[in-house]
C-alpha positions in Angstrom: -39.2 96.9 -96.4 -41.1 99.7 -98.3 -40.0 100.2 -101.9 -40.9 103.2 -102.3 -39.1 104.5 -99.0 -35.9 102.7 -100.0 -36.2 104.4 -103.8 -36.4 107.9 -101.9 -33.6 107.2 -99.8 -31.2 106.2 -103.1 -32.9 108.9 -104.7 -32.4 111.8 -101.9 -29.1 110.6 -100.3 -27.8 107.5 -102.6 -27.3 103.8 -102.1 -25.5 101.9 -99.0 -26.5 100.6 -95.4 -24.4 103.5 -93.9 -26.8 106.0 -95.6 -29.6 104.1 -93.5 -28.1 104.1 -90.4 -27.2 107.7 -90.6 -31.4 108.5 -91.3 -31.8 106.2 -88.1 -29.7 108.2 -85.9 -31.0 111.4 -86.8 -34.5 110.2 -85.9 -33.3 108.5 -82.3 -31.4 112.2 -81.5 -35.0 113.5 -82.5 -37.0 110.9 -80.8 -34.9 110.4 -77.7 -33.7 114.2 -77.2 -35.7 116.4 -78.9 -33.4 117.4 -81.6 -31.6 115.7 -84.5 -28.5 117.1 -84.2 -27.9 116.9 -80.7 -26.6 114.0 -78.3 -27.5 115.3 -75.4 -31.3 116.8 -74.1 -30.9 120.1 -76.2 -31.0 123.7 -74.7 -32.0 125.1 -77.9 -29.9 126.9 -80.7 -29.1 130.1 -82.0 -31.8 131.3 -84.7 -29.4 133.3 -87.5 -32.2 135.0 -89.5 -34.3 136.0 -86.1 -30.6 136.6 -83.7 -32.8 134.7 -80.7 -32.7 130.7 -79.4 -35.1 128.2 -80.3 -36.2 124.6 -78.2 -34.7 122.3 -80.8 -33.0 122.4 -84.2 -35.6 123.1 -87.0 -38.0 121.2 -88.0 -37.1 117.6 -88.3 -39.5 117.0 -91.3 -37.6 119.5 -93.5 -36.9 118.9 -96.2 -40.9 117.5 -96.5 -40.6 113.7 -96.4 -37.4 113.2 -94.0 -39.6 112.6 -91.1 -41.0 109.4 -92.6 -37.6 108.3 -94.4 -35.8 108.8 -90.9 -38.4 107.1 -89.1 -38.3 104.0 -91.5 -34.5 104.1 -91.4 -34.8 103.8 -87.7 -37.2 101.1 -87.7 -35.0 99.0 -90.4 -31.6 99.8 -89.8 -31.3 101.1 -86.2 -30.6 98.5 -84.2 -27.6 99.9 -82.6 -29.6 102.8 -81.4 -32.6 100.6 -79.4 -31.9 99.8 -76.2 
């Protein structure tokens, strides 16, 4: 376990298990589908600022750092997700 992970999780999104778990599934959605928000292979969605459809939703390491915190999460606490 990485200290300094866990104190930016509290820090970022607060204490608990359940905050973990919910980093973890954001990373499989990204890892396993190619978008964190979507359960299922994603067709892309609707840019607001630009009116036009994008492969994906965003950038999954926005805000900086959630990449790395997900990815941990997963690793830690996502044992439900691994197959």
């Amino acid at each position: 376990m990485s200290k300094r992970l866990e104190n930016k999780i509290t820090r970022w999104y607060g204490k608990g298990t359940p905050t973990r778990v919910w980093l973890a599934k954001h990373w499989h959605r990204y890892i396993t589908y190619g978008c964190s928000m979507c359960w299922h292979e994603c067709k892309g969605h609707q840019n607001s600022v630009r009116s036009t459809y994008s492969k994906g939703y965003g950038d999954i390491n926005s805000p900086k750092g959630f990449a790395e915190i997900a990815e941990y999460a997963y690793d830690n606490y996502g044992e439900s997700f691994k197959s």
